[in-house]
C-alpha positions as CSV (number, residue, x, y, z in Angstrom):
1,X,-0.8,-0.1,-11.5
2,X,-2.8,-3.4,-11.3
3,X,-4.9,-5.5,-13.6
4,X,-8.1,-7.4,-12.7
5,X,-7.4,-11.0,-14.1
6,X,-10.9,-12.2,-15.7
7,X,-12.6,-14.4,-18.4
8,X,-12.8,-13.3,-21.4
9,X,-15.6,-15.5,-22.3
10,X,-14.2,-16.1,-26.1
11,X,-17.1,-18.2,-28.2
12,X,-16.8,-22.1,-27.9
13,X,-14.0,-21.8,-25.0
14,X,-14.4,-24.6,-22.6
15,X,-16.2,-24.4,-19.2
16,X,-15.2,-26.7,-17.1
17,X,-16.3,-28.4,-13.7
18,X,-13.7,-29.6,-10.7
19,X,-14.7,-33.5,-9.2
20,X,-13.1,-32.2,-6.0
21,X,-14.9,-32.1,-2.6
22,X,-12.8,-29.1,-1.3
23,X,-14.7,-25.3,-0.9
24,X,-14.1,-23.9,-4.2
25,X,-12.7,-20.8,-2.3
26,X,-10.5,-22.9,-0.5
27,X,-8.8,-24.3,-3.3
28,X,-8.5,-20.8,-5.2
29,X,-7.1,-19.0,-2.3
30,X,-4.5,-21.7,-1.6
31,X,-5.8,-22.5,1.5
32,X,-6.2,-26.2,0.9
33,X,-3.3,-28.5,-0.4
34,X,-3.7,-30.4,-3.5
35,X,-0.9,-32.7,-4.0
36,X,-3.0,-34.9,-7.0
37,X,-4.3,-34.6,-10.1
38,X,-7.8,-33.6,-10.1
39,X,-10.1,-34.3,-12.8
40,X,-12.4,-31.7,-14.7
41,X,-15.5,-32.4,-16.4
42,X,-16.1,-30.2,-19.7
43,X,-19.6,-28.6,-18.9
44,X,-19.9,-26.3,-22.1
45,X,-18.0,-25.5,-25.1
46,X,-14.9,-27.6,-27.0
47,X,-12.0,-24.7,-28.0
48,X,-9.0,-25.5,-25.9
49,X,-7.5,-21.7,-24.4
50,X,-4.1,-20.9,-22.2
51,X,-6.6,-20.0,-19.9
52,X,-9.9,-22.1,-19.2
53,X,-12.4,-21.4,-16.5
54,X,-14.6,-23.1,-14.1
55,X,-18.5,-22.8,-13.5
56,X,-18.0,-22.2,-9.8
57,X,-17.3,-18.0,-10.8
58,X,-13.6,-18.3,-9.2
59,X,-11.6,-21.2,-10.0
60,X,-9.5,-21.3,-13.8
61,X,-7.1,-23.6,-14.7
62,X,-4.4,-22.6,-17.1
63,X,-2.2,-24.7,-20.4
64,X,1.5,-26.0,-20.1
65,X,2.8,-23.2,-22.4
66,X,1.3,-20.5,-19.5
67,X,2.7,-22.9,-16.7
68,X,6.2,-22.6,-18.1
69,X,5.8,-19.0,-18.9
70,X,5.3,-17.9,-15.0
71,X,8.0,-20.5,-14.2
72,X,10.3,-19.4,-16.9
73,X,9.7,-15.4,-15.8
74,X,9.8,-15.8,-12.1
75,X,5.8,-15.2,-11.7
76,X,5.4,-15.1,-8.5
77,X,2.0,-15.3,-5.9
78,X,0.3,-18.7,-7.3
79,X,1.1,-22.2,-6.8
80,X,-0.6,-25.1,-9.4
81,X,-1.6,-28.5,-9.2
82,X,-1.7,-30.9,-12.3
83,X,-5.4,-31.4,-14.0
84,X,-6.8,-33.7,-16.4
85,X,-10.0,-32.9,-18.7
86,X,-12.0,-35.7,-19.3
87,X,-11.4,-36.5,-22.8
88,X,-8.4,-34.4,-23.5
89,X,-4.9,-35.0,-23.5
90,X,-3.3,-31.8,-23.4
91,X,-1.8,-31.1,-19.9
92,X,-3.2,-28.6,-17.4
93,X,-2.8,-26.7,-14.3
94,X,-4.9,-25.5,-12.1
95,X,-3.6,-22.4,-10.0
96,X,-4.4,-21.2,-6.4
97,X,-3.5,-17.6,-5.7
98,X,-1.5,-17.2,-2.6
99,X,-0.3,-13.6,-3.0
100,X,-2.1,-11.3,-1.0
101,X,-3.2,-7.7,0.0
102,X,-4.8,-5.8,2.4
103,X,-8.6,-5.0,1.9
104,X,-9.7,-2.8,-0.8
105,X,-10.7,0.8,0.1
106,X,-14.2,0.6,0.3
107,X,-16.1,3.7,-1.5
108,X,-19.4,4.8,0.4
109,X,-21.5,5.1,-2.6
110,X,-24.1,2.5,-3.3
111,X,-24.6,1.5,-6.8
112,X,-22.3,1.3,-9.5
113,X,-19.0,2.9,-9.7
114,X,-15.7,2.5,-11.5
115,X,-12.8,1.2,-9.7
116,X,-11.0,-0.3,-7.0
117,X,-9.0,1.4,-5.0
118,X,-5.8,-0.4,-2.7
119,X,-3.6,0.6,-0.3
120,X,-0.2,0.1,-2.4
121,X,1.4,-0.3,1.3
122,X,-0.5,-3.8,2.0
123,X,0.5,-5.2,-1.5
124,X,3.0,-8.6,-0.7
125,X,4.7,-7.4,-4.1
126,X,3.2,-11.2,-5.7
127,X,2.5,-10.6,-9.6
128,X,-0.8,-12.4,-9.3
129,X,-3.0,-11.5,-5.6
130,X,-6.1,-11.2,-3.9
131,X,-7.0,-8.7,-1.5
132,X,-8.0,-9.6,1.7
133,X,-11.8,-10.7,1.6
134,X,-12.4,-10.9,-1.7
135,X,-11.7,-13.7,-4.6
136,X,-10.5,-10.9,-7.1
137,X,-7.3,-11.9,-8.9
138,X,-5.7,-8.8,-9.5
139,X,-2.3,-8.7,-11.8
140,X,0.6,-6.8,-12.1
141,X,2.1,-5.1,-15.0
142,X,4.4,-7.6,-15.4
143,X,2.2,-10.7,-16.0
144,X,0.1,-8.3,-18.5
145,X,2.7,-7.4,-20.1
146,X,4.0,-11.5,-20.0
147,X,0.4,-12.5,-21.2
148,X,-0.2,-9.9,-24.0
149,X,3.1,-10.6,-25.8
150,X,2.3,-14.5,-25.6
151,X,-1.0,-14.0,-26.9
152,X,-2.5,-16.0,-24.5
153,X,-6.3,-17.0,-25.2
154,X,-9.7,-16.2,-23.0
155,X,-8.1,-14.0,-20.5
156,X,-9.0,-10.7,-20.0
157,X,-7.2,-7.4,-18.3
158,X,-8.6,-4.7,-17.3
159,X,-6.7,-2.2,-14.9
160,X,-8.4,-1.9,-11.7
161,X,-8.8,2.0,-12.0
162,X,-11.3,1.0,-14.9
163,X,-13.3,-1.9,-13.5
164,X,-17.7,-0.9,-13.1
165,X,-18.7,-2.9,-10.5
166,X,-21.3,-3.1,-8.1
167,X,-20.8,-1.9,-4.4
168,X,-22.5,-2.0,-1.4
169,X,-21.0,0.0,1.6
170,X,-19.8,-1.4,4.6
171,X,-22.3,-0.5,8.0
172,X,-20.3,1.4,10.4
């Protein structure tokens, strides 16, 4: 059973923006290095949350407490890189997602539908992942379960069987 990892949009949670020159979906898939601290610039909003999220749709960066958490409980599939917010001076972390899975089983119906489905075989067995072409950051029931009893702020979980989305069909 898997979780899709998204923002829970609370009221007056920050938004932020990266100063980095890097695809966006470079840095989140892991795909680039960052070995410094990059700066974020607070675009909307002024309540600090474990998680905080940027404006690009894909990036999030995450508090101390929720670094030390995964570390602490062996969280496995991510890697961070230390952030600063302009005008804050709490620490944060921003987190690429380097645990992986095959593609997701694409349904044939056009419109919107309920679910994703995965082949459980292609999973890596990382607690956080993406599936192979896609930016979704998909959990396990581990890290919910991790997240939920340390109340952690402006994330949201939703298990994948649940999820309405959008789909277009692949052509053949």
């Amino acid at each position: 059973m898997f979780f899709s990892l998204r923002n829970k949009q609370v009221n007056g949670a920050m938004l932020l923006q990266g100063k980095y020159n890097y695809n966006f979906f470079d840095i989140s898939s892991g795909k680039i290095e960052i070995n410094q601290e990059v700066t974020m610039k607070i675009v909307k909003g002024k309540k600090l949350m474990d998680f905080l999220f940027l404006n690009d749709g894909v990036n999030f960066i995450i508090s101390s407490k929720c670094h030390d958490l995964f570390l602490l409980n062996k969280i496995c599939g991510w890697k961070s890189y230390r952030v600063s917010i302009e005008g804050v001076s709490e620490d944060y972390f921003g987190i690429q997602t380097i645990g992986r899975s095959g593609k997701l089983i694409r349904d044939y119906t056009k419109g919107f539908i309920t679910g994703y489905n995965l082949d459980y075989k292609t999973w890596d067995g990382s607690d956080i992942f993406s599936p192979e072409a896609t930016h979704h950051k998909f959990i396990s029931k581990k890290l919910l379960e991790l997240i939920n009893e340390n109340k952690l702020t402006n994330v949201e979980m939703l298990n994948i069987n649940d999820v309405k989305h959008y789909n277009i069909p692949e052509k053949n």
